[in-house]
Every structure is written in C-alpha cells, then in structure tokens.
C-alpha positions, 0 to 999 in steps of 0.5 A, spaced: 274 504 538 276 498 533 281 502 532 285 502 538 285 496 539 288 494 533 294 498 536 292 495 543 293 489 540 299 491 536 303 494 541 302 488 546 305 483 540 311 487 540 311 486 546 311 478 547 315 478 541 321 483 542 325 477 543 324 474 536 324 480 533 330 482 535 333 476 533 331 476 525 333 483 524 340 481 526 339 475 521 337 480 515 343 485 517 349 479 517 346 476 511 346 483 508 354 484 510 356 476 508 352 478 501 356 485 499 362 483 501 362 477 497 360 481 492 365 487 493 370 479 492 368 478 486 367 485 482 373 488 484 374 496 482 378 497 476 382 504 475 380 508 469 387 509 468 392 504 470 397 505 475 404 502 473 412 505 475 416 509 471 423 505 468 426 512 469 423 513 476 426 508 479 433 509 476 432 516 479 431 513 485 437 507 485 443 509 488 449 510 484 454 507 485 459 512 484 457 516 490 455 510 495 455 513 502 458 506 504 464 506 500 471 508 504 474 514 501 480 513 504 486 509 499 488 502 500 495 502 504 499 498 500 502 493 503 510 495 505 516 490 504 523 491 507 528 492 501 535 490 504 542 493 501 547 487 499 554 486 499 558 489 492 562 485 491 564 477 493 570 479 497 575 475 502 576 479 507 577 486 510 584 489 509 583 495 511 578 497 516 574 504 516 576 508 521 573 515 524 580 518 526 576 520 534 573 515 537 576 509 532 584 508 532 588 510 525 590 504 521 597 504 518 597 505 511 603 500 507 603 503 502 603 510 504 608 507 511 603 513 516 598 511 521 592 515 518 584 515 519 580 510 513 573 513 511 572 507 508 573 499 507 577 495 503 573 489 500 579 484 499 579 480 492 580 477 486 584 482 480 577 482 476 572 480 481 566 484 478 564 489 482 555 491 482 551 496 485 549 495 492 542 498 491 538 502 486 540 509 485 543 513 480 551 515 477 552 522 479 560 521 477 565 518 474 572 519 475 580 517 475 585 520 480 592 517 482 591 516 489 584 512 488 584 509 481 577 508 478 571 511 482 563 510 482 560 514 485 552 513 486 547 516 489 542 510 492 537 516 495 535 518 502 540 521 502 546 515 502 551 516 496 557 510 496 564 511 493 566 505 489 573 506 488 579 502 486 576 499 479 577 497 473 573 496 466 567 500 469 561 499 466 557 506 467 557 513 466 555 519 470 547 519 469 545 513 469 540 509 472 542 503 476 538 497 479 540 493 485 546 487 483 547 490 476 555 491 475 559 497 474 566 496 474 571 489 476 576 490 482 583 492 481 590 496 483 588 502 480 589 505 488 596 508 488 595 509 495 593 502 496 597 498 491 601 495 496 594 492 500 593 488 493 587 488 489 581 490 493 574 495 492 576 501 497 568 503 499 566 510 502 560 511 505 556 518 506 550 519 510 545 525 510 552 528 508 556 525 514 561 520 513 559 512 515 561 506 516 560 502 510 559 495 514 552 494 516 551 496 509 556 490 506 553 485 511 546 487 509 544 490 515 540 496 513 533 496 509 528 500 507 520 500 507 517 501 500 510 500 497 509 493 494 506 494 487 
C-alpha cells in the first residue's frame, strides 16, 4: 500500500515538474558538447605516420614545358622587306633605246647605218665608268665577241638573267657569286656595232626566257619580297 503511493506521488512530481526537468536535461546535453568539443580543439588527432608529398610526385605532375598545349606550333612568319633593283651604271643618258621590232618602232643603228630592232638599251657614259651588279646573283658566263665587246652575264634568280655588255677591265668570272653594287667591269667601246654611238654599257634584259624592257629595272621600279633575318 505504501508503496503505491510512493509512485503515486512520484508520477505526480514528474508531473509538475515536467517543465524544469526538461530544461535541465537540455543544460547537461549542451555542457556535455561545449566540453568535447573543446576538448577534441585542444587534443588534436595526430597520424601514426606522417603524410608529406612526394618531390618526385609533383614534377611528375607539373607540365613540361616542351609539350604545353598552349604553345602555337605553327612558325613565326618572319617579317618581309621589299629589295629593289638598281641602276648599273651612273649613266647620262639613253642612247639608244629598247625596242621589241612589233609593237615598238626599230631604231637606226649609226654604226650599222639599218633600222633594226634593239633588244636592250644603251646607258651612255663616261669611258671607264664603273659598271656594278643590279642585284644579286650568280656569273653564268664571261665572254668577248666582235659585235658586243665584253659581256657579263648573270643570272639574279627567278628567272631574270641580265646581259651587261660593251665593258672593259671586267672584275668577275663565270661562277661566282655577286652581291647587289659590287663592280664587275667599266664602260667602254668595245661593241663594234655600236662604236659610233660612243661609250656606253649595252644591257639585255630576260624574263622567264623572253626578252624585256630593261628600264624599269634601270629606275629601280622592280622589287622583290624576301624574309628579313
């Protein structure tokens, strides 16, 4: 009998203090994480083996530079200059002009006393003017004959090969190499067929195996583009 009613009483204690109960098992969970926590801060877990990175393993997995995907495998285009061909000679005038015997009138050969076609010109000047390579190129032939005198002969490349004739005192020989301005013989008379026209350089132009105007070559008016070192 006693003892139901302790657990009367005990059921309606509970009761009335459900409230305060509650609150002070909130209190002891909170103090219960605030002090593991800090705890937990203060001790902190240390490996049984340290963890530390592998020099190897990080070159391995640095790029290298020889294969970077960002690099432009295409070549740098190197910049391009135009390279203009010069006068050959510091001539006065024109003494006889180029002619193509169709669509340009022949010209009257003193000398000769005809009217003929000119395949070149004639570059009028001073006996011993010096006479210099309008551009680079090779000597393909040296030569003398009656009729032309002293004759040059260069190819300059693509396909443009220049006859310089009527020289004296020639500086070169067939095969070698010749730079833009380096001399390679002086004006003279040595064209017996146009020893009456005084001393001149007589100049032949071809182009891709056809005879050409030599003029615009003379004032400099062709070029070509090549790569800038």
């Amino acid at each position: 009998m006693n003892t139901t009613k302790q657990q009367n009483k005990f059921v309606k204690f509970l009761r009335n203090h459900a409230a305060l109960l509650l609150l002070i098992f909130c209190i002891v969970a909170i103090t219960t994480v605030v002090l593991v926590v800090t705890l937990t801060r203060n001790n902190p877990v240390i490996p049984d083996e340290p963890v530390g990175t592998n020099p190897d393993d990080t070159d391995k997995n640095k790029p290298d530079d020889s294969t970077d995907v960002n690099k432009d495998p295409r070549p740098t285009e190197k910049e391009k200059i135009k390279v203009y061909f010069v006068s050959p000679v510091n001539y006065t005038s024109v003494s006889m002009e180029y002619t193509d015997g169709e669509e340009s009138k022949f010209v009257f050969s003193s000398t000769l006393n005809v009217w003929q076609a000119h395949r070149g010109v004639d570059l009028a000047a001073a006996d011993g003017t010096q006479v210099a390579s309008m551009y680079d190129g090779t000597v393909i032939d040296v030569t003398e004959t009656y009729g032309m005198g002293h004759i040059v002969k260069i190819d300059h490349g693509d396909n443009v090969i220049a006859t310089y004739a009527s020289l004296t005192d020639v500086q070169v020989q067939k095969g070698q190499q010749v730079a833009k301005g380096e001399i390679i013989g002086s004006v003279s008379t040595s064209a017996s067929y146009e020893f009456l026209d005084g001393a001149h350089l007589h100049l032949e132009i071809t182009k891709d195996g056809e005879i050409t105007d030599p003029m615009p070559y003379v004032k400099g008016e062709i070029f070509r583009e090549v790569e800038q070192d």
